[in-house]
C-alpha positions as CSV (number, residue, x, y, z in Angstrom):
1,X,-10.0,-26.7,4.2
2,X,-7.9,-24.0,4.4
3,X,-7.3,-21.4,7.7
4,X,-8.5,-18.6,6.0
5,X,-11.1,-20.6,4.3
6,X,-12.6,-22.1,7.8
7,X,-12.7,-18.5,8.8
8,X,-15.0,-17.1,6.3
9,X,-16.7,-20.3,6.3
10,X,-17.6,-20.2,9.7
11,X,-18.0,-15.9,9.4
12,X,-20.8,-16.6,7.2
13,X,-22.4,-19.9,9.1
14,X,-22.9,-17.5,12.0
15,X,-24.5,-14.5,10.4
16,X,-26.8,-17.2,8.5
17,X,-27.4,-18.4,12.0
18,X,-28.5,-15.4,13.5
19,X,-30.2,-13.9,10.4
20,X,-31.9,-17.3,10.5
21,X,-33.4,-17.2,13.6
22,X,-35.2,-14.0,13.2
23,X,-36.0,-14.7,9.4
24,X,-36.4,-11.7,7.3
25,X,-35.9,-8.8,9.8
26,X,-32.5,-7.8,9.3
27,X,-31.7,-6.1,5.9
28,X,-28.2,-6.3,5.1
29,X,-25.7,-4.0,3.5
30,X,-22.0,-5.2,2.0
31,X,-19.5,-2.5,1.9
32,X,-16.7,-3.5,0.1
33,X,-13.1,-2.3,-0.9
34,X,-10.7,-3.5,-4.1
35,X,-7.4,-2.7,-5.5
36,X,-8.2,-3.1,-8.8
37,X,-4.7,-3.3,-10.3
38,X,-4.1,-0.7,-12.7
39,X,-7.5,-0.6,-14.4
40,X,-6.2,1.7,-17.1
41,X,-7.9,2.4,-20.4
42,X,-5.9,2.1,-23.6
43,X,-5.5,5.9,-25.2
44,X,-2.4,7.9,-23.8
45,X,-3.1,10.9,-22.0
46,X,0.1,13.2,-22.8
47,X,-0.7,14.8,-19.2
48,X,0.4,11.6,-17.4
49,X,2.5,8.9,-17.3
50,X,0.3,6.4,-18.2
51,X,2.1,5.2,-20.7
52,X,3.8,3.2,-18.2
53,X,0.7,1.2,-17.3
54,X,0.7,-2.8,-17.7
55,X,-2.0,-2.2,-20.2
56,X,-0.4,0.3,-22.5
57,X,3.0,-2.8,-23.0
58,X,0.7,-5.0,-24.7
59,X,1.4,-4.8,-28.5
60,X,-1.7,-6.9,-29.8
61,X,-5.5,-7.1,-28.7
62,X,-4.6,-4.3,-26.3
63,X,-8.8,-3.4,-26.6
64,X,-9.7,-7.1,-26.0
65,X,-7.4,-7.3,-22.5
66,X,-9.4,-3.6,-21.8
67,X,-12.4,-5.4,-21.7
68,X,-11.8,-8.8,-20.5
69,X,-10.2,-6.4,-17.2
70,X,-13.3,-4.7,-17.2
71,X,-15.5,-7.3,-17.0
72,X,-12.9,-9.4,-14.5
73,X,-13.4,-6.3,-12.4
74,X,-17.6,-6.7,-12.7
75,X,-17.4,-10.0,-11.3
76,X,-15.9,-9.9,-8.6
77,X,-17.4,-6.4,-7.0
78,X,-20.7,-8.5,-7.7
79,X,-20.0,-11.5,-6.3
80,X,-18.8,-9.7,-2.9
81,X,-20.5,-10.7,-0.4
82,X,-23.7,-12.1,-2.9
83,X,-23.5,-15.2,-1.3
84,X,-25.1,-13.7,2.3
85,X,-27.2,-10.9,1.1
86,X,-28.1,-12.3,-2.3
87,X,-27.3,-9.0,-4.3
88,X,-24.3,-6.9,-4.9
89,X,-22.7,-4.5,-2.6
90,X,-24.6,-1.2,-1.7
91,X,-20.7,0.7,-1.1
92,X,-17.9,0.0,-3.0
93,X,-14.5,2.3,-2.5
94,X,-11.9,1.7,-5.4
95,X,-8.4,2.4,-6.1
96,X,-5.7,2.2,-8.6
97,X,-8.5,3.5,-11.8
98,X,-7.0,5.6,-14.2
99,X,-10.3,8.1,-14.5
100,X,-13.9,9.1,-15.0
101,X,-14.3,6.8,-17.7
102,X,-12.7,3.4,-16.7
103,X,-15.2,4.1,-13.9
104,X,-18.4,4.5,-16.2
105,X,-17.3,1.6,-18.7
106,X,-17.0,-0.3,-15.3
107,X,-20.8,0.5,-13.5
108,X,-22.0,-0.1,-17.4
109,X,-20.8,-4.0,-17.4
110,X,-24.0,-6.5,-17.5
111,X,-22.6,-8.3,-14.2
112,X,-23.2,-4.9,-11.7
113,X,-26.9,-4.8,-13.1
114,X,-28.0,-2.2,-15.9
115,X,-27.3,1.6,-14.6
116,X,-28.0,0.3,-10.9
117,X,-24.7,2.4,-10.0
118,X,-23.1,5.6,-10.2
119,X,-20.0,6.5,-8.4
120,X,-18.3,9.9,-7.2
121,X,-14.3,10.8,-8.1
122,X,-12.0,13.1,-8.5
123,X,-8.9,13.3,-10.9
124,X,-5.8,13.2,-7.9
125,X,-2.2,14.8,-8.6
126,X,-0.6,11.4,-8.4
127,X,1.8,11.3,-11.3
128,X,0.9,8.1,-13.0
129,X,-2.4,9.4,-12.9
130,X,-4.1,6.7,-10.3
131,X,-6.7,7.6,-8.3
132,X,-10.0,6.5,-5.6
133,X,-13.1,6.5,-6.2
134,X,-16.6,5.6,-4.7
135,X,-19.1,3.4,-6.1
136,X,-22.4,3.0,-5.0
137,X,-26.3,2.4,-5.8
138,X,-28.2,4.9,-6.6
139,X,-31.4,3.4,-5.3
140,X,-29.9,2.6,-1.5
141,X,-27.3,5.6,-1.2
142,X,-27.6,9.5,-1.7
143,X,-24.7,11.1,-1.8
144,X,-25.1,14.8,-0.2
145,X,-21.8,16.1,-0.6
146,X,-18.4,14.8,-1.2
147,X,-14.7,16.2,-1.4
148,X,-11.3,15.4,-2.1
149,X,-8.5,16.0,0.0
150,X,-5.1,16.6,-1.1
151,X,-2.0,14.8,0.6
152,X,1.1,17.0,0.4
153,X,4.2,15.4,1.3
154,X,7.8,15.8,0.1
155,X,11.1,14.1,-0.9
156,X,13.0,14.5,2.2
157,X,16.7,15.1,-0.1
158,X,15.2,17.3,-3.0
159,X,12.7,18.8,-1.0
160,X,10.4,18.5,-4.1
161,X,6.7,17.5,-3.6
162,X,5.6,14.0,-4.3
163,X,2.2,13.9,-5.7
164,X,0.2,11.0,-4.7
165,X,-3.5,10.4,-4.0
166,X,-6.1,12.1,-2.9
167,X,-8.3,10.7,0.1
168,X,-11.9,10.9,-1.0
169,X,-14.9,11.7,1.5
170,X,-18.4,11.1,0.7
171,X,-21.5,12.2,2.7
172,X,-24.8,10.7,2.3
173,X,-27.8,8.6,3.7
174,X,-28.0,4.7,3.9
175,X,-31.2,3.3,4.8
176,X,-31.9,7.3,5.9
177,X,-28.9,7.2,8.0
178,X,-26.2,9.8,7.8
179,X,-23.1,8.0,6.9
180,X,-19.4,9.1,6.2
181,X,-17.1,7.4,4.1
182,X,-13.4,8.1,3.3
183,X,-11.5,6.5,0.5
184,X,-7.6,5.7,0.7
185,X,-4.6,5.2,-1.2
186,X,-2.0,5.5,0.7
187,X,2.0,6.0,-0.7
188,X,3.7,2.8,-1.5
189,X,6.7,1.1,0.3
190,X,8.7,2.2,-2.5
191,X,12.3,2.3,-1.8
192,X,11.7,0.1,1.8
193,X,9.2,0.1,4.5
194,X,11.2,2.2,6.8
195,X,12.6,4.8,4.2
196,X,8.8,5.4,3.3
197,X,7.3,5.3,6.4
198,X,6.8,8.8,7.0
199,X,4.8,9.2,3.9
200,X,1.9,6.9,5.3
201,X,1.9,8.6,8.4
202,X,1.5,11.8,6.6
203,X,-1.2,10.1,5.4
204,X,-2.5,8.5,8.6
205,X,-2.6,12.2,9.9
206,X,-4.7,13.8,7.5
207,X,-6.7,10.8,7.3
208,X,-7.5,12.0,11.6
209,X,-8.2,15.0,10.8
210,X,-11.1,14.4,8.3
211,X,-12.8,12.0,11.0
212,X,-11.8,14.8,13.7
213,X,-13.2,17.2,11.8
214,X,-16.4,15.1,11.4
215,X,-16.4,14.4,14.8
216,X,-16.3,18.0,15.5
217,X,-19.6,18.5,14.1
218,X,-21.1,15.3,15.2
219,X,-19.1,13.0,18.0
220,X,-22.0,10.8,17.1
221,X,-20.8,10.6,13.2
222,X,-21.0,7.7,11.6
223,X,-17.7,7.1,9.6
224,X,-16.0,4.2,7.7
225,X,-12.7,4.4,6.5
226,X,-10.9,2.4,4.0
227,X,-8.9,1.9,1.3
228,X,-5.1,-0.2,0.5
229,X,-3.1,1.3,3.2
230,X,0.4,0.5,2.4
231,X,0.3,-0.5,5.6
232,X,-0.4,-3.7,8.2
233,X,-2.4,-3.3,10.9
234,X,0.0,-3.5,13.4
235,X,2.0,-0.5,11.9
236,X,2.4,3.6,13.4
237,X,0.2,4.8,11.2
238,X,-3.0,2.8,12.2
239,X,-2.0,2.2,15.6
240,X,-0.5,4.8,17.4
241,X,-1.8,8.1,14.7
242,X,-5.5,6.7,14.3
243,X,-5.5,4.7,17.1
244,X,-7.5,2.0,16.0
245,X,-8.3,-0.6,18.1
246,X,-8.7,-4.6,17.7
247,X,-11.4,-4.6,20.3
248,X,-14.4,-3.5,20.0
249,X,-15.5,-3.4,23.5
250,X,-12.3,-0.6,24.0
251,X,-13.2,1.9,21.6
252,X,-14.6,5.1,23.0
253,X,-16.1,7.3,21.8
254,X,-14.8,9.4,19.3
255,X,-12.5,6.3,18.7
256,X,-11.8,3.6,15.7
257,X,-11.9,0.0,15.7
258,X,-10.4,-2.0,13.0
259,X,-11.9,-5.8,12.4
260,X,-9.3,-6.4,10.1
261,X,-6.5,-6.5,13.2
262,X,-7.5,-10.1,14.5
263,X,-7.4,-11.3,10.7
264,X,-3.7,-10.0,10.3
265,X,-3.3,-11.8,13.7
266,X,-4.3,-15.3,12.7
267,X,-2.1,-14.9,10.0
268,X,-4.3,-14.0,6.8
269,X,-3.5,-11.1,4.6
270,X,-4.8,-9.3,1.1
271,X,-1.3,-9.2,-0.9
272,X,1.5,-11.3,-0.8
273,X,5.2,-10.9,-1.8
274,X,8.2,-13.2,-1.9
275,X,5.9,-15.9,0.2
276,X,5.0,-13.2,3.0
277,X,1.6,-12.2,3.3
278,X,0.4,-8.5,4.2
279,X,-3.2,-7.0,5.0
280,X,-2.7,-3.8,3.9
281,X,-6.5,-3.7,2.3
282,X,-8.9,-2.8,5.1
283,X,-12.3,-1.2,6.6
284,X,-12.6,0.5,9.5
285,X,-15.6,2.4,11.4
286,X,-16.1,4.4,14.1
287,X,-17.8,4.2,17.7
288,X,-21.6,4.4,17.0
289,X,-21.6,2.1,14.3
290,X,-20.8,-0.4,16.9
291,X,-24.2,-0.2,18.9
292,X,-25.9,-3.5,19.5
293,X,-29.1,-1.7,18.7
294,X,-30.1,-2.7,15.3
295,X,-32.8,-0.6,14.9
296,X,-29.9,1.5,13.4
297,X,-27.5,1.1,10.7
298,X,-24.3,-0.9,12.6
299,X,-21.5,-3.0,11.9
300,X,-22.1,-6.4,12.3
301,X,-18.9,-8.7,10.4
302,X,-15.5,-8.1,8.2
303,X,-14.0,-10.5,5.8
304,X,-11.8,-11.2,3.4
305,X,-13.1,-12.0,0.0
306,X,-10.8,-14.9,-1.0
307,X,-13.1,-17.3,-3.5
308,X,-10.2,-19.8,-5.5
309,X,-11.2,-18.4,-9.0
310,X,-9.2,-15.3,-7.6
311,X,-6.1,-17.6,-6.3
312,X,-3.3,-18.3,-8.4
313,X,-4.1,-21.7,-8.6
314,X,-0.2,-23.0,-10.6
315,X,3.2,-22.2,-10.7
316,X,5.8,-20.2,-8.9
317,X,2.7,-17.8,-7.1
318,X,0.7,-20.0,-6.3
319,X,-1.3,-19.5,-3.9
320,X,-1.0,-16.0,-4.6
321,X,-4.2,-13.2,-5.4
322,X,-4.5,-13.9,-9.2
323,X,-3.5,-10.9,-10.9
324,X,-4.5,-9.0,-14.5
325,X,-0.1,-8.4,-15.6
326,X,2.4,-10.5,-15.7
327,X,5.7,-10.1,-18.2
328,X,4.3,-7.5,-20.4
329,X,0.9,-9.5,-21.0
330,X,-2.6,-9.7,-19.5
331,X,-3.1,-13.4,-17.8
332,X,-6.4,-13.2,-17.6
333,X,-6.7,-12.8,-14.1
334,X,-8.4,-10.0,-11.3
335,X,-5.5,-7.8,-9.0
336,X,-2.2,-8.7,-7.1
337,X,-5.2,-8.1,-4.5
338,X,-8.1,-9.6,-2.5
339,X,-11.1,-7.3,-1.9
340,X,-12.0,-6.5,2.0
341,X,-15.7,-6.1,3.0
342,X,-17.6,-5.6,5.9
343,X,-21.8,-6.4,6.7
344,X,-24.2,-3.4,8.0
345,X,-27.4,-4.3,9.1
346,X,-30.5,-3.3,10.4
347,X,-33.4,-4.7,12.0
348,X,-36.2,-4.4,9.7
């Protein structure tokens, strides 16, 4: 058995232990994220360059691949985290969707249950036209209000403005609670780490301010943040501009704590390129949704959903996440990466 595979193993032994031992008075909530690799529909949109997507190369049975992706997609946001609660996830932040309608043709497929989800988004500047979104079930989460928040950074030579995405923040109740929830796509590493770095701490920074500006309001708030950061958790932006901590026993209270550090740690990532792994894909939550008491909505594990049908299981990658495009083609397979999600429970 594999490291990573003896961690969620034994991740999922010991919330089956405890859950065990108290049968049937915790409910639990998955809230998951995915990168779902360029989940673009199939008509060009002469107001962005999505002509460019992987989907839009393929000559033949362009509609078939569209669906196959679709329903490739279905699967795996259902089967996140099925195998501990025994249903599909009650939050579900996306990126890397083309618009509203990938989204509907998405919450439609048989796999996520028949209109059991709805999902809030907002078309982003970004110039291929990629954006976030939030999925979730209508009959556990009320969305009260969301926005979307626009990232303005510029090309440091031209002085021009590089439109990216937006970072998404959704207000609602979960099992009554008040709960806040911020969905990220952060810049790429586009032309090197180091040259582009300044772009994801633009990005880290407005990210602070939407939870500072919660916290204004409520120092109490309950916020999770997530999304494909760009960025490992060792980097500027998550550790000295958020301030996220590995521990969960040093987070104050108006501070962050990211599970997903101690993964990145023992060595496990969400993407992979040229045989080096990164964990750019993760979760994180604030203070009081760390409480012990579980009488309220808290945090209880993180993982990493790695199940083999999404690993490139031949040739030169693999080992790899099993992605959709590869040289012009669809191969069939999910996203270049693995899906993050995290348990909320509460004492029934």
């Amino acid at each position: 058995m594999s490291k990573s595979k003896f961690i969620i193993y034994f991740l999922i032994l010991s919330l089956f232990t405890v859950l065990n031992a108290q049968e049937k008075r915790f409910k639990i909530h998955t809230v998951a994220f995915y990168n779902l690799e360029n989940l673009f529909d199939t008509i060009n949109d002469p107001n962005k360059f999505d002509e460019y997507s992987p989907i839009m190369e393929i000559k033949t049975n362009r509609g078939e691949a569209y669906k196959q992706k679709l329903h490739n997609m279905a699967r795996v946001l259902a089967d996140i985290g099925a195998d501990v609660t025994q249903n599909t996830p009650s939050l579900i932040g996306v990126c890397e969707i083309e618009n509203e309608a990938v989204l509907q043709a998405l919450v439609n497929d048989s796999l996520l249950g028949k209109n059991e989800y709805s999902f809030v988004h907002f078309d982003s500047p970004d110039v291929r036209g990629i954006d976030v979104a939030l999925l979730y079930k209508k009959n556990i989460f009320k969305p009260l209000q969301s926005s979307s928040h626009e990232l303005k950074i510029y090309d440091e030579t031209t002085s021009k403005r590089i439109y990216t995405r937006d970072q998404l923040l959704v207000s609602g109740k979960l099992e009554n609670e008040l709960i806040h929830i911020i969905v990220n796509h952060w810049p790429s590493r586009r032309g090197g780490e180091a040259r582009s770095r300044p772009k994801r701490i633009a990005a880290a920074k407005l990210n602070k301010h939407l939870v500072d500006s919660l916290q204004a309001i409520d120092p109490y708030a309950k916020i999770i943040m997530m999304g494909d950061l760009n960025d490992n958790p060792n980097n500027g932006s998550i550790k000295s501009i958020l301030k996220a901590e590995k521990n969960k026993n040093k987070v104050g209270l108006k501070g962050i704590y990211n599970p997903f550090m101690n993964f990145y740690k023992n060595g496990l990532g969400t993407t992979a390129y040229r045989d080096s792994w990164s964990l750019f894909d993760q979760i994180m939550l604030t203070k009081p949704l760390l409480d012990k008491d579980y009488s309220k909505l808290n945090f209880y594990k993180a993982g990493i959903y790695n199940n083999n049908y999404l690993i490139q299981q031949t040739g030169k990658y693999k080992g790899y996440p099993f992605r959709s495009w590869s040289n012009g083609g669809f191969s069939h397979g999910f996203s270049d990466h693995f899906p993050v999600y995290i348990y909320l429970i509460k004492a029934l």
